[in-house]
C-alpha positions as CSV (number, residue, x, y, z in Angstrom):
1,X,31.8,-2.6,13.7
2,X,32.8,1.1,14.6
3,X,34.7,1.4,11.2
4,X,31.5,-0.1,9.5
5,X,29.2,2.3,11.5
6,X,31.6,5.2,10.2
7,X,31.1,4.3,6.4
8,X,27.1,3.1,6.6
9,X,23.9,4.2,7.6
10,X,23.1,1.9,10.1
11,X,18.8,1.8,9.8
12,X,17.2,1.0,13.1
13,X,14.0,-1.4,12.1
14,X,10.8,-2.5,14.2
15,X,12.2,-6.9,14.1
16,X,15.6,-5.0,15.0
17,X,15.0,-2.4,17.0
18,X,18.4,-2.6,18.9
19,X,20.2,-1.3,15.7
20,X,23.0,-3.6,16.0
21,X,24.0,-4.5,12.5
22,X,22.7,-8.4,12.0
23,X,22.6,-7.9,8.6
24,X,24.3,-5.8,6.0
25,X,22.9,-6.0,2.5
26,X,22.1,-3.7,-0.6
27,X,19.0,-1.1,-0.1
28,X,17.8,-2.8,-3.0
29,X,15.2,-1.1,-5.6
30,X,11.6,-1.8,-5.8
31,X,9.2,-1.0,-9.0
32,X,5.3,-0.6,-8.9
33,X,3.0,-3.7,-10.7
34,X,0.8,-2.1,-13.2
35,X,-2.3,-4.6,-12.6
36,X,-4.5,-4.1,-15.0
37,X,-7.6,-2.2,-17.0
38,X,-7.8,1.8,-15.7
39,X,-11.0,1.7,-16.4
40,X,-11.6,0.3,-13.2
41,X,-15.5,-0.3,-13.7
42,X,-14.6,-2.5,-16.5
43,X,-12.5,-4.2,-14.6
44,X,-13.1,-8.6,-14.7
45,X,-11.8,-8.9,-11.3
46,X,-15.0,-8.4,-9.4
47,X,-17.5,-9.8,-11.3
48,X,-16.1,-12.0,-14.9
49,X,-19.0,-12.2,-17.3
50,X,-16.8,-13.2,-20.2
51,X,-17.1,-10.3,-22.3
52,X,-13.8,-8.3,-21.4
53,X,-11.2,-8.7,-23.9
54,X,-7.2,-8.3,-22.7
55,X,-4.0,-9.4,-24.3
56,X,-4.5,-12.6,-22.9
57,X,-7.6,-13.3,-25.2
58,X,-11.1,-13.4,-24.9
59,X,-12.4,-13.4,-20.8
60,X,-13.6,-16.5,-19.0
61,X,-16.8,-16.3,-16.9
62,X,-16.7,-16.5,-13.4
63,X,-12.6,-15.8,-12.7
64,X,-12.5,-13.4,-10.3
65,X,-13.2,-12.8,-6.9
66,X,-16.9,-13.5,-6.4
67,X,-17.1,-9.8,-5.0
68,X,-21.0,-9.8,-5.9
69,X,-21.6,-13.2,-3.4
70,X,-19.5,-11.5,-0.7
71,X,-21.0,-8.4,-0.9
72,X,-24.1,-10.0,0.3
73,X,-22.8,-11.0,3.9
74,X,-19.9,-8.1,3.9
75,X,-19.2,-4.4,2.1
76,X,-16.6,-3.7,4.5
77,X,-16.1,-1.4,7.3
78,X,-14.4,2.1,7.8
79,X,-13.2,0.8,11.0
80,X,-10.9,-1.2,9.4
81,X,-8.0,0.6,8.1
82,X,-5.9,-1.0,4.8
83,X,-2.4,0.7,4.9
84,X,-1.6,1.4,1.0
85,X,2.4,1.9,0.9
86,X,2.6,2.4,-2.9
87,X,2.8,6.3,-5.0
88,X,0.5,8.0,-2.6
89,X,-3.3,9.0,-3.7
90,X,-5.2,11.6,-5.6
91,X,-6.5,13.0,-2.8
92,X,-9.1,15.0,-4.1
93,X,-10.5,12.2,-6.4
94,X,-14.4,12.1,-5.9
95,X,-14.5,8.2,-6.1
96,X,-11.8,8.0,-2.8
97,X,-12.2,10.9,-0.6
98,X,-15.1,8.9,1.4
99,X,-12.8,6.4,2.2
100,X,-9.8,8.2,3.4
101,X,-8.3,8.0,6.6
102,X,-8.2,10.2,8.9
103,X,-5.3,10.3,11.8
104,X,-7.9,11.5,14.1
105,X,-5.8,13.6,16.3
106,X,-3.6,15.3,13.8
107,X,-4.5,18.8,12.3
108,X,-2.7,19.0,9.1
109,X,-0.6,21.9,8.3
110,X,0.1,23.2,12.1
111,X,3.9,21.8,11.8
112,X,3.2,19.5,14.9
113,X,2.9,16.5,16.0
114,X,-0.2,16.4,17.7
115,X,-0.6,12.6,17.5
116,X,2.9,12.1,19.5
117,X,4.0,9.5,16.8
118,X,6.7,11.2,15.5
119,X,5.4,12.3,12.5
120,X,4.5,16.3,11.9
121,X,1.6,16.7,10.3
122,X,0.9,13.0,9.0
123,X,-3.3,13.6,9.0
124,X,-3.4,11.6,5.9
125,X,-0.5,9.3,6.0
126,X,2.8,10.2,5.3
127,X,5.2,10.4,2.6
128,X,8.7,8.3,3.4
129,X,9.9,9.8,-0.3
130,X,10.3,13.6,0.6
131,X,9.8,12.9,4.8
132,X,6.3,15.0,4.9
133,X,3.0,14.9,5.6
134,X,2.0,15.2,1.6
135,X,0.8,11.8,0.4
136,X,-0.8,13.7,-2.9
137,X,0.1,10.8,-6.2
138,X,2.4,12.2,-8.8
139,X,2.4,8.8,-10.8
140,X,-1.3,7.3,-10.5
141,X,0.1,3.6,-9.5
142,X,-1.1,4.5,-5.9
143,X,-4.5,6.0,-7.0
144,X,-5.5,3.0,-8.8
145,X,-4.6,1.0,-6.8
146,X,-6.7,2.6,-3.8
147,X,-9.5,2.6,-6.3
148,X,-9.6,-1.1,-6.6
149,X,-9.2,-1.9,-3.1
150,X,-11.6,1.1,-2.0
151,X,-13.6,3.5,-3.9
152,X,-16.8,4.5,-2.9
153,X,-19.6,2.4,-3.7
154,X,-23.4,3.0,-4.3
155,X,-23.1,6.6,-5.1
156,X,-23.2,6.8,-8.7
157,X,-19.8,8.0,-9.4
158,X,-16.9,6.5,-11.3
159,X,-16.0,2.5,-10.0
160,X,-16.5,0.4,-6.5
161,X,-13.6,-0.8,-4.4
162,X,-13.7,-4.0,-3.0
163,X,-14.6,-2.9,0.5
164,X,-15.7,0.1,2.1
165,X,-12.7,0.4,4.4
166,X,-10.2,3.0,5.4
167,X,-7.6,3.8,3.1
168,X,-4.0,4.9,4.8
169,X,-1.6,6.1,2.2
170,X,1.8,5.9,3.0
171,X,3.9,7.0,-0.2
172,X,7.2,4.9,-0.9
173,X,7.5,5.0,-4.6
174,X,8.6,7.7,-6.4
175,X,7.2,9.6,-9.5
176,X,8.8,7.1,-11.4
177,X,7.5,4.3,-8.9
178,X,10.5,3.1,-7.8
179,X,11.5,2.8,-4.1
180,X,14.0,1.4,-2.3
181,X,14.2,-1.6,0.9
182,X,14.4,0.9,3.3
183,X,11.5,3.3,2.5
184,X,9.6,-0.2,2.5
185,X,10.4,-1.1,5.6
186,X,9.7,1.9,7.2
187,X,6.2,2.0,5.6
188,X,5.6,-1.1,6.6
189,X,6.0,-0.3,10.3
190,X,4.2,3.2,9.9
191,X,1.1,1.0,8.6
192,X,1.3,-1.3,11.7
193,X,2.3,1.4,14.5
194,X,-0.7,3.8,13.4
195,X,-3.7,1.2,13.1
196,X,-3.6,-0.8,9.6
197,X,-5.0,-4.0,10.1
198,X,-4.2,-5.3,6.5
199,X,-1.3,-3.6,4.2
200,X,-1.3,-3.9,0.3
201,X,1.6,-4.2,-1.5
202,X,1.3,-3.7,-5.5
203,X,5.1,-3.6,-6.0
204,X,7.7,-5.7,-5.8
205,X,11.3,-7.4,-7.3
206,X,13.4,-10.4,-8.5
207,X,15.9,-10.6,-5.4
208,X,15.5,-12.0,-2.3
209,X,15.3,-9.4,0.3
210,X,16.2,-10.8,3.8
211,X,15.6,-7.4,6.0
212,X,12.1,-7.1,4.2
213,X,11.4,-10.6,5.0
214,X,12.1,-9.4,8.7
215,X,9.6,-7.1,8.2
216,X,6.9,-8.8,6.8
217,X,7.7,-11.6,9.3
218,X,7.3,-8.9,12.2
219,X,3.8,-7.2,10.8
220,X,2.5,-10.5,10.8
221,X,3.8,-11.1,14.6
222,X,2.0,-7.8,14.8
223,X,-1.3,-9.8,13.3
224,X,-1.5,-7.5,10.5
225,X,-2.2,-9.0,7.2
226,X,-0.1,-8.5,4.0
227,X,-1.4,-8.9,0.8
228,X,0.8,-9.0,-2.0
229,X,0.5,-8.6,-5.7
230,X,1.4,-12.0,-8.0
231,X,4.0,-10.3,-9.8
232,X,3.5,-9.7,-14.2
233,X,6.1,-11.9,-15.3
234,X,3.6,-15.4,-15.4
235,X,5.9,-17.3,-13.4
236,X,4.9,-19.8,-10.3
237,X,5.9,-17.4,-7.0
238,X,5.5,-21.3,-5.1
C-alpha cells in the first residue's frame, strides 16, 4: 500500500472518508447530454400540444411532464436549493439571476473563507475545474440546463423553469464538457455539505463507475435526491 500511495493520488471521498484505498479504478471521463430544443420556451417538455416538430417526427399531445397541472398546487420554493454540477452558469443571464443561490455568509472576492467550509470565495458555488470561486459557463450545457430546471417565471422575459427554486452551480465539466470521476464526486459532496436538497445530473457515460456509485449511494444516505438524465443513445437504462 505505501508503494501504491507513492505512485497514486489517493482521493479522500465523503462514503470513504478514512482514505484507505478500497478501491483503485480509472478516473474515468464524463461528457454532458445535450437534451434538447434551446429554445427553451418552445420546449414540449412542460406542456406537449403536439405541434413541435423534432427529429423524432411530428409531437404527441400530452408527453411531458404535466408542469401546467402541478403548477396549480406547487411553483417551487427558493428555500429549496437544486445543486447543478454540470459547465457552470451564465451568471448574468436575466432569465436566472432571480434564482441563484446565494452562500449567505460568503462575500465574493475577499480571498476568504468566510463560510468556514473550505472553500475561498465560493458565494455562488464553486468551480472543481480550475479550484475557484468562478462558476461563470464557458460552454452553455450548464446554462441550459439551469434554465429548464429554473428560470424565472411570470416576468415576461425569455422561458420558465420548472420550479422556482435555488440554483447552486457547481462546475465539473470543462469548456469542452467533459469531466472526470473525481471532479464528480467531489461536486456531489459540495452539493450535499452546503444545503442542496436535490442535485441534477445532465451528464453521464457507458462504464460502470463503482466509486460514483458510492457517491450517489452516500447523497442519498444523506436524503438528497439525484436526478439523472436518461442518456441519448435510446437504449433501456433498466
Amino acid at each position: 500500500f505505501a508503494l501504491i500511495r507513492e505512485k497514486l493520488n489517493v482521493v479522500k471521498t465523503a462514503s470513504h472518508p478514512s482514505g484507505e484505498i478500497v478501491r483503485l479504478q480509472r478516473n474515468f471521463i464524463y461528457h454532458a447530454f445535450q437534451t434538447g430544443d434551446p429554445d427553451f420556451e418552445k420546449s414540449w417538455g412542460l406542456n406537449n400540444t403536439g405541434n413541435n416538430d423534432d427529429v423524432e417526427g411530428p409531437g404527441i399531445a400530452g408527453i411531458d411532464i404535466a408542469a401546467l397541472k402541478a403548477w396549480r398546487i406547487e411553483t417551487g420554493s427558493p428555500k429549496v436549493i437544486v445543486a447543478i454540477p454540470d459547465s457552470g452558469m451564465d451568471l448574468y443571464h436575466e432569465d436566472l439571476q432571480r434564482n441563484l443561490w446565494k452562500n449567505g455568509a460568503e462575500i465574493p472576492g475577499n480571498s476568504l473563507d468566510d463560510y468556514y467550509n473550505g472553500f475561498i470565495d465560493d458565494a455562488r458555488g464553486w468551480n472543481f475545474v480550475d479550484a475557484s470561486g468562478d462558476v461563470q459557463d464557458d460552454n452553455n450545457h450548464g446554462t441550459f440546463i439551469a434554465g429548464i430546471i429554473g428560470a424565472a417565471g411570470a416576468n415576461g422575459k425569455g422561458s420558465r423553469g420548472i420550479s422556482n427554486s435555488s440554483l447552486m452551480i457547481v462546475r465539473m465539466l470543462d469548456k469542452n464538457g467533459t469531466g472526470t470521476t473525481e471532479r464528480a464526486v467531489r461536486a456531489l459532496e459540495y452539493a450535499v455539505k452546503n444545503g442542496a436538497g436535490i442535485i441534477n445530473i445532465s451528464w453521464g457515460g457507458m462504464m460502470y463507475d463503482a466509486v460514483l456509485y458510492d457517491t450517489v449511494k452516500w447523497v442519498n444516505e444523506q436524503g438528497v435526491l439525484c436526478v439523472v438524465a436518461s442518456g441519448n443513445d435510446a437504449k433501456n437504462n433498466d
